[in-house]
N, C-alpha and C positions, 0 to 999 in steps of 0.2 A: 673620332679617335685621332690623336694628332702624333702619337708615336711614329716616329718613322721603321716602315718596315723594310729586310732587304729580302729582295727574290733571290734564292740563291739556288743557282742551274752549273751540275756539273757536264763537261762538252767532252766524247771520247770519238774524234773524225766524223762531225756530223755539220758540218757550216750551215748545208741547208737548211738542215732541220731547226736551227741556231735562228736563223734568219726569219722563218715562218714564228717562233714563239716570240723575239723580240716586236716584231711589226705586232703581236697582239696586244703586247706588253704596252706598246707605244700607243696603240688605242683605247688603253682603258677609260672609262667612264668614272672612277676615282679620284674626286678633287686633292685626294691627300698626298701625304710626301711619299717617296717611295726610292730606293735604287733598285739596280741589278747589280750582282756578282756573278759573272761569270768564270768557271775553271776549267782551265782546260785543262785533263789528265793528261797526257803525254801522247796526245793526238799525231801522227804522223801527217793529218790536212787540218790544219788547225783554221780558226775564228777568227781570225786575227780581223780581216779584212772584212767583214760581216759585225762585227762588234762596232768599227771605226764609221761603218753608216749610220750607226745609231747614236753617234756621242754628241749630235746638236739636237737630239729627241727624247735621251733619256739620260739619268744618270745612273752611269756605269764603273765598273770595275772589273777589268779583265787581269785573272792571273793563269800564268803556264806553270805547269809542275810535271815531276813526275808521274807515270802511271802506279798510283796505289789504289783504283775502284771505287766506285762511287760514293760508297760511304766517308770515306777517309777526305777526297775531296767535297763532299758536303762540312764537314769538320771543318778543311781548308777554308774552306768560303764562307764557314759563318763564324770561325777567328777572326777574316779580315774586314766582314759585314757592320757596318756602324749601326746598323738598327736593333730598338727593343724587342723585336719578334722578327723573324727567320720566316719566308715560304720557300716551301721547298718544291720545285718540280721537275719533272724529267726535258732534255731537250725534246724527244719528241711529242711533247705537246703544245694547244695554242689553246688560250684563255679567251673565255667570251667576254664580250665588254663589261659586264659587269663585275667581273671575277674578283677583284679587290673592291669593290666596294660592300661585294655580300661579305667578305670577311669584316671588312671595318665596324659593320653594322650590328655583327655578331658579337666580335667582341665590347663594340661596346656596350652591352648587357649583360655576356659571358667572359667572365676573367678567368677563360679556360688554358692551360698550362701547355698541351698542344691538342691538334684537331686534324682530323683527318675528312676528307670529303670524296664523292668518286669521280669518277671517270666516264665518258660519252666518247661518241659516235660523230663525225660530224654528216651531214649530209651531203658533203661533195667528198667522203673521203671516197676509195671504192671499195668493190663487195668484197673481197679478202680483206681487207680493214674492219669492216664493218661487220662481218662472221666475228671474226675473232675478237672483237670487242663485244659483240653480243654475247658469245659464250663466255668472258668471261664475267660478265654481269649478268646473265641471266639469272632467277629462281631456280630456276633445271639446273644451273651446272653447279655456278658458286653460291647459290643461295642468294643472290640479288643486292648482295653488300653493297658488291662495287656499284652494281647501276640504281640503286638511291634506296632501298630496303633500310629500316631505322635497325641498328645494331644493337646485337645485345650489349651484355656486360665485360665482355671479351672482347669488344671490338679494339682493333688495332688498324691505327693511321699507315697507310702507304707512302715512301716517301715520291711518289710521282704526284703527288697531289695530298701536301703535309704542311700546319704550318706550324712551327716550336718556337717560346720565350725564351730567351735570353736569358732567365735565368734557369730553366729547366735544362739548354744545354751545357749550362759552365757544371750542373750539380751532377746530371749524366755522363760527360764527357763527350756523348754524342753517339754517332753510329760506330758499329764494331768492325771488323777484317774481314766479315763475312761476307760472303755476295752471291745470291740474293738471300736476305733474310737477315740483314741490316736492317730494316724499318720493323717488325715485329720484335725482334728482338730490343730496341730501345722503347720501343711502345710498354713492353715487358717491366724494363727495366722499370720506367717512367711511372710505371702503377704502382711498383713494390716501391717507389720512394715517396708515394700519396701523391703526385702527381695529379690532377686533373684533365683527363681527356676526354675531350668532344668532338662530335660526328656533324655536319653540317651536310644535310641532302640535296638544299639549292647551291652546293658549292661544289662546282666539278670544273674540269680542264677537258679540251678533245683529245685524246690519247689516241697518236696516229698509227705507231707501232708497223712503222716499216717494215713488214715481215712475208717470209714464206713459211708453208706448213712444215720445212725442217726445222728454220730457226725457231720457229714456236714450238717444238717438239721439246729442244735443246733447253730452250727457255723457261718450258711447266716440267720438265725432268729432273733442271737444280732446283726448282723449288720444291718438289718430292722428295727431295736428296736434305734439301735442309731444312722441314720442317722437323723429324726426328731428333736434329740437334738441337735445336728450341725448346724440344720438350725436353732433353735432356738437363739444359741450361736453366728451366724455367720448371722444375719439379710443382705437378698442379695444373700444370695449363694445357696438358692435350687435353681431345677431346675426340671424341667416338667419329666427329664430319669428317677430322684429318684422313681416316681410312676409306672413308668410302669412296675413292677415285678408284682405289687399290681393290674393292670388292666389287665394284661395277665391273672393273675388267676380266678380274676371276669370274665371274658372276657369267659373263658374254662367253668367255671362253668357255663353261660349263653347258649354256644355253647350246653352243652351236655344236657341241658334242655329243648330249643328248638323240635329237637323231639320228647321228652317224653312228654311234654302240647299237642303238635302235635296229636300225636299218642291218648289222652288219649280226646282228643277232645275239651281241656280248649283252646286251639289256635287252629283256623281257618283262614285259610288265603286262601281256595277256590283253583280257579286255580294256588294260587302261593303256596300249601303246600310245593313244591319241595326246596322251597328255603330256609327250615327249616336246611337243611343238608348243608348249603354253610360253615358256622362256623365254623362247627366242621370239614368240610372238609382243612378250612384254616391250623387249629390248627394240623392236622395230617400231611397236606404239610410242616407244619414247624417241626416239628419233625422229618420231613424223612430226612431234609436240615440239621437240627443237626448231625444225624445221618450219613449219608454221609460224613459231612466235616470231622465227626470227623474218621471215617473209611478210610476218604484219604487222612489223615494227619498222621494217625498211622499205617495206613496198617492191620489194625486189628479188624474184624466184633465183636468181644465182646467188644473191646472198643467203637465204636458204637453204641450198644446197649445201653450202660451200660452210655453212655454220653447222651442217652433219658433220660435215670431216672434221673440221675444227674441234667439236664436240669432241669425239673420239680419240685427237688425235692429242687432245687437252688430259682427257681422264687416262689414257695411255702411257703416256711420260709423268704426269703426278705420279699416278698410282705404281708403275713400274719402279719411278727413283723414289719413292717414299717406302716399298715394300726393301728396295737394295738397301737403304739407309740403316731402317730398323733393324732387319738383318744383322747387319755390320757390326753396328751398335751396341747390340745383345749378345754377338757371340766374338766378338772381339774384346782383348781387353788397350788397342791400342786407341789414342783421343781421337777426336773427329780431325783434328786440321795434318793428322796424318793419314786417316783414312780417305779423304778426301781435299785433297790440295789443291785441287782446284776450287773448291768453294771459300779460299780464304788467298786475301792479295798481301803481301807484303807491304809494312807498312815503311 
């Protein structure tokens, strides 16, 4: 494929992280053309000086802006991007050496309109990295999309790991105000315009996701919060999986209460008290099967552990901000970017 493509990375106070994705960038195994675009949104520690190590390695393109949210500065950077196809990924990830060249490869047999692929684990990352990356790829939690699971007909590209033509973004406009829930939403978009989208399972980025168990609370909580509007937006496209974060935790709550009425004698159920304990017995078998996979997929009992909490602390915040959402939604008659201003950046 001889199209030049541009990587296009938006930077909000992250140099490091800037610096780990370029040096991969710098190593790719792709004989083809390529730049980088990098933008910074309105960074208070900006790239500046991390970009200028890499200007005899790579060709770049650094622009400063405003802070308007990741979407709006992906928009930024692929206005300013000279390439026929756009990848799009988050700073905090690093590509393995082959990372463009499985695109190149792909498309040249697939004249796909955009593509989404997943997301990995590395093995130096550490075990909180590596929990929460397994949870969100696992079969058990997400259904195994993100970590290489062949998707249905509803699949929808992420943009931490996206790549969109040139001409799909001038017809789309690109990503919306929203955040998070800018990449499903033009994935949306992108189908109702016959768009062609494709999945690519050997095409993934290490997703390091500098996080503790609050900020990832905070993190799957606006993505509960605006899935609802998605499906407001996109009349036809929920789907019965969006709930079930929100019924697993109902579910646990009901489980662990079971005994306690039990025990305290508001439920009676005679010769079948026993089967008070069946629930909460499900809910702990599923937890040990989290636990396990993710213990023999990393080799590593605290990441196991630590992919329990993750787990929980994943379907807690979805399900929590996905039950407020609908909610809202249903018995409000005010729009979402009132009910919810924080999930929408000024543009």
């Amino acid at each position: 494929m001889k199209e030049l493509i541009s990587i296009v990375v938006p930077v909000f106070n992250r140099p490091e992280e800037l610096q780990e994705l370029l040096g991969s960038v710098a190593a790719q195994e792709s004989p083809g053309v390529f730049e980088v675009v990098i933008v910074e949104d309105g960074s208070q520690r900006d790239a500046r000086h991390v970009v200028k190590a890499f200007e005899d390695s790579l060709e770049l393109q650094y622009h400063n802006k405003a802070n308007t949210g990741p979407g709006d500065s992906r928009n930024f950077g692929m206005h300013k991007a000279k390439g026929t196809y756009f990848v799009l990924v988050d700073s905090d990830c690093i590509l393995p050496p082959d990372y463009l060249a499985v695109l190149r490869k792909y498309l040249g047999n697939n004249p796909a309109d955009c593509i989404g692929g997943r997301d990995a684990a590395h093995p130096d990352f550490n075990s909180l990295q590596q929990a929460v990356s397994y949870t969100m790829t696992a079969p058990l939690t997400t259904g195994g999309i993100r970590g290489g699971k062949a998707p249905d007909k509803n699949f929808q590209p992420r943009s931490f790991n996206m790549a969109i033509s040139r001409e799909a973004f001038k017809a789309s406009g690109g990503f919306s105000r929203i955040h998070p829930g800018e990449d499903p939403d033009l994935s949306l978009r992108l189908k109702k315009m016959g768009f062609r989208i494709d999945y690519i399972p050997e095409w993934y980025v290490y997703h390091k996701r500098r996080i503790n168990f609050r900020a990832f609370y905070r993190q799957v909580n606006r993505f509960g919060l605006a899935r609802p509007i998605l499906n407001r937006w996109h009349p036809g496209t929920a789907r019965f999986a969006y709930w079930f974060p929100s019924l697993f935790i109902l579910g646990l709550l009901f489980a662990m209460l079971l005994p306690v009425l039990s025990y305290l004698g508001i439920l009676n159920l005679g010769a079948f008290s026993g089967f008070v304990w069946i629930p909460l017995a499900a809910y702990l078998l599923y937890f040990g099967l989290l636990f396990l996979g993710a213990w023999r997929k990393t080799g590593k009992l605290t990441t196991g552990l630590l992919a329990v909490v993750a787990g929980f602390v994943q379907f807690l915040g979805y399900g929590l901000g996905f039950l407020n959402s609908q909610m809202l939604l249903n018995f409000s008659a005010k729009e979402p970017e009132v009910l919810f201003p924080k999930l929408f950046f000024k543009s």
